[in-house]
C-alpha positions as CSV (number, residue, x, y, z in Angstrom):
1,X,-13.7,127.7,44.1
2,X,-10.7,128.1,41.5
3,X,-13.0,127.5,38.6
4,X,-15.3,130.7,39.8
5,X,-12.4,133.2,40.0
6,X,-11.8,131.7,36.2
7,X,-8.5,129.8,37.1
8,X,-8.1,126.8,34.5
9,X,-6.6,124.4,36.6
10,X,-8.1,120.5,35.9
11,X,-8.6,119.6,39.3
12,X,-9.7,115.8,39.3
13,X,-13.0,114.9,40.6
14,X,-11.7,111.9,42.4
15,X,-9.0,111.1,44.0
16,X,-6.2,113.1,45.2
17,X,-4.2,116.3,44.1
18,X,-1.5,118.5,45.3
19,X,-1.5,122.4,43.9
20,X,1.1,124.3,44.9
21,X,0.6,128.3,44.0
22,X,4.3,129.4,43.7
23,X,3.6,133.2,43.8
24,X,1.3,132.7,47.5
25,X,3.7,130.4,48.8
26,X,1.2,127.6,49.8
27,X,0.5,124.1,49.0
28,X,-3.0,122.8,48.9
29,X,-3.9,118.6,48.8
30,X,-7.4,118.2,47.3
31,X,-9.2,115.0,48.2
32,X,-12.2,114.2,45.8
33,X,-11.5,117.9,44.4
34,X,-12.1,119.1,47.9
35,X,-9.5,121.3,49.9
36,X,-8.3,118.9,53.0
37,X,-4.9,120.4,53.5
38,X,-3.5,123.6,53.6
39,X,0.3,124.4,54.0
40,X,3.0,127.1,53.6
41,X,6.1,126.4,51.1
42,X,9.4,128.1,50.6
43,X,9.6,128.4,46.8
44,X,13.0,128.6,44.6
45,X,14.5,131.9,44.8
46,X,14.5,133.9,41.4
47,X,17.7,133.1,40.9
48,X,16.9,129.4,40.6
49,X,13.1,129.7,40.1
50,X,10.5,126.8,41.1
51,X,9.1,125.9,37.9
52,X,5.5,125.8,36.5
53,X,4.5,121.5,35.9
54,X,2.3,118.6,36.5
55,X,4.7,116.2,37.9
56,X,3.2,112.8,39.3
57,X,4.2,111.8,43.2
58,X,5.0,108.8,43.3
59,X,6.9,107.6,46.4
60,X,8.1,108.9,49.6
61,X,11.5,109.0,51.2
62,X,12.3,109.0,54.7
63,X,15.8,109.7,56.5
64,X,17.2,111.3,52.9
65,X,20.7,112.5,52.6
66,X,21.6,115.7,50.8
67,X,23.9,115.8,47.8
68,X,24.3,119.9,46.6
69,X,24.9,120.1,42.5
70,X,28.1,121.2,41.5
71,X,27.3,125.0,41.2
72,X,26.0,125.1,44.4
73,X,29.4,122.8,46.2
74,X,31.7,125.6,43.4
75,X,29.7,128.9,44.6
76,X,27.9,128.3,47.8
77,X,30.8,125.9,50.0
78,X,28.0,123.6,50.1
79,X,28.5,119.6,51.0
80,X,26.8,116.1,51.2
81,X,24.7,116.1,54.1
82,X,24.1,112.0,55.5
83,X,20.5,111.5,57.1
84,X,19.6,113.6,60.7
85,X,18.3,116.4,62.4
86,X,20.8,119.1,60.1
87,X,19.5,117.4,57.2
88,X,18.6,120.4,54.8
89,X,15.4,118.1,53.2
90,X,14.4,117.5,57.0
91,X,13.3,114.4,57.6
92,X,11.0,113.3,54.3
93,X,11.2,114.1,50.5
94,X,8.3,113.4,48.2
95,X,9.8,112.1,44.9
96,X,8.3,113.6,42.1
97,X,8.6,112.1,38.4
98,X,10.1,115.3,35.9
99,X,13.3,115.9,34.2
100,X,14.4,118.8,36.3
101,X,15.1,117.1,39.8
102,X,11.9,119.3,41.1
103,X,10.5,117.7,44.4
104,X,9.0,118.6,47.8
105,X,10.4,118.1,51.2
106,X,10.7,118.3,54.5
107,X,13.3,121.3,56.4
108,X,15.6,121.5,59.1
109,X,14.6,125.4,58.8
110,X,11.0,125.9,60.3
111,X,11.9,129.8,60.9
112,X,11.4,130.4,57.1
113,X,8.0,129.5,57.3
114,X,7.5,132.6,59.5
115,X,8.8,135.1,56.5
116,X,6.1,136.6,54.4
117,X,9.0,136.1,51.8
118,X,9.5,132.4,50.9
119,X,11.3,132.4,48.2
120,X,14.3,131.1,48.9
121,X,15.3,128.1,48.1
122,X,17.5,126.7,45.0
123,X,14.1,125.4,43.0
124,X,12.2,122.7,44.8
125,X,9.4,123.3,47.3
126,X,10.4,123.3,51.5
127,X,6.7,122.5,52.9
128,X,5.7,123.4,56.2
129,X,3.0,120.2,56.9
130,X,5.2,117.9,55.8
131,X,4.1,115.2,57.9
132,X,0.6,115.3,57.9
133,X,1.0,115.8,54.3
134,X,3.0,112.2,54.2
135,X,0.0,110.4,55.9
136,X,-2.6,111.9,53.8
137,X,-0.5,110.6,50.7
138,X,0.3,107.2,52.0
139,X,-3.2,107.1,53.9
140,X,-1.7,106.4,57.2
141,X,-1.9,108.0,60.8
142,X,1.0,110.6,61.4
143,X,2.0,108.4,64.3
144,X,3.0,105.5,62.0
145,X,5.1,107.8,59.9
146,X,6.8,109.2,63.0
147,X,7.5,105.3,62.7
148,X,8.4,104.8,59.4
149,X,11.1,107.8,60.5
150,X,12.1,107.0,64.0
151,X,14.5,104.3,63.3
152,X,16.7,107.1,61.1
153,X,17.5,104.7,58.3
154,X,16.9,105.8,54.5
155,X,14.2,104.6,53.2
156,X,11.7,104.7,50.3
157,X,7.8,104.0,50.5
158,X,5.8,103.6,47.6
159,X,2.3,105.1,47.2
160,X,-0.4,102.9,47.2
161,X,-1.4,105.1,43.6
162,X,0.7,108.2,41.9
163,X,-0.6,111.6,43.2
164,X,-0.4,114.2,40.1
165,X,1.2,117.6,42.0
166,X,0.7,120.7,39.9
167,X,3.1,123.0,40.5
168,X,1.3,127.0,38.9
169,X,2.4,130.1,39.1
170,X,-1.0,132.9,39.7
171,X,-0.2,136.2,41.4
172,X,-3.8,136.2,41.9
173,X,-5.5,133.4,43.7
174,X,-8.5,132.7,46.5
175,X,-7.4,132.6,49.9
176,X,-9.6,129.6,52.5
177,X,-12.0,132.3,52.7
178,X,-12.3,132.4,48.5
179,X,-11.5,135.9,48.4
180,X,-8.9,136.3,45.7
181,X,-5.6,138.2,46.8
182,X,-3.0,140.1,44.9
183,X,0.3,138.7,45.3
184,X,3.6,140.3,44.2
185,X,4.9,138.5,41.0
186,X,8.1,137.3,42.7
187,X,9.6,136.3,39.3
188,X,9.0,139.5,37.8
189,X,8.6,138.0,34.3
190,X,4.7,138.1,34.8
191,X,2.6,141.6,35.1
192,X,0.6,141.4,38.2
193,X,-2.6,139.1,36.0
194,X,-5.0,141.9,35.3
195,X,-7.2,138.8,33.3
196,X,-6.9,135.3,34.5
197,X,-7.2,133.3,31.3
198,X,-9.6,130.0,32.4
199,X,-7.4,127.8,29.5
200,X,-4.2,128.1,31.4
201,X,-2.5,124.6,31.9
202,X,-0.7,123.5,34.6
203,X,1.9,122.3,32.5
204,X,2.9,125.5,31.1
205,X,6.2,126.9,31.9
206,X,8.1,129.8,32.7
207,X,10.0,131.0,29.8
């Protein structure tokens, strides 16, 4: 479907693969190059704007705490959050593999998902199917991770193989229906893309 609207994204064949469209605030996981999953994301506000990458998943994390960076502790008041229900990652993070501390994770905010606005967050990617996305990565039931969580002890689980997750940045892309939609360039370093180039690369970044 994305190679007919002319979007150059290497989709594998086999195996699985997370896109995440930053400018339609969705996540997709591809199975065998087919859609099986469809989620909304909260994206990095522009002040501290998701990137574009190809970043491998590698292992998942359960019962996380929250440590804030400096800036945000010096400007925001923010704090270390332990493990629980207030947790700002929620109750999962999917560790990704990248110089830039970029990963995907649960929320203790589900009402953002309700905004047609979902950018804002400080740069990695809130997802709204968190946990069915977990079992389709670790190929288990969502029952037994509601068991891997339950015990509320931090915890990492390795996946079974590394999952690449693309992370691209189109302001027009195909809906479930494969229509493509116009979608405002919340970034506003790209003009709205008038020509889809079909060599874009998932690893190219935002300048």
């Amino acid at each position: 479907m994305l190679r007919s609207q002319g979007i150059g994204i290497d989709i594998p064949a086999r195996g699985k693969f997370i896109l995440v469209n930053i400018p339609s605030f969705e996540l997709i996981a591809l199975q065998d190059g087919e859609p099986v999953l469809r989620s909304r994301v909260v994206v990095g506000k522009p002040a501290a704007a998701t990137p574009e990458m190809l970043s491998p998943m590698f292992a998942i994390q359960f019962n996380p705490s929250w440590t804030p960076t400096p800036s945000m502790i010096r400007n925001e008041g923010l704090h270390y959050m332990p493990p629980g229900p207030q947790n700002p990652l929620g109750r999962m993070m999917f560790a990704l593999d990248n110089e830039e501390f970029i990963y995907l994770h649960d929320t203790n905010e589900r009402a953002l998902f309700n905004r047609s606005q979902r950018a804002l967050s400080h740069g990695c990617v809130r997802v709204e199917k968190a946990r069915p996305l977990a079992a389709w990565s670790l190929g288990v039931s969502e029952q037994e991770v509601d068991s891997m969580t339950s015990h509320g002890r931090t915890h990492s689980v390795p996946l079974a193989e590394p999952i690449p997750v693309a992370l691209v940045y189109f302001t027009r892309f195909p809906d479930e229906q494969g229509q493509v939609v116009s979608y405002p360039d919340i970034y506003g370093d790209r003009q709205a893309e008038k020509d889809i180039a079909p060599d874009v690369a998932v690893s190219r970044r935002r300048e």
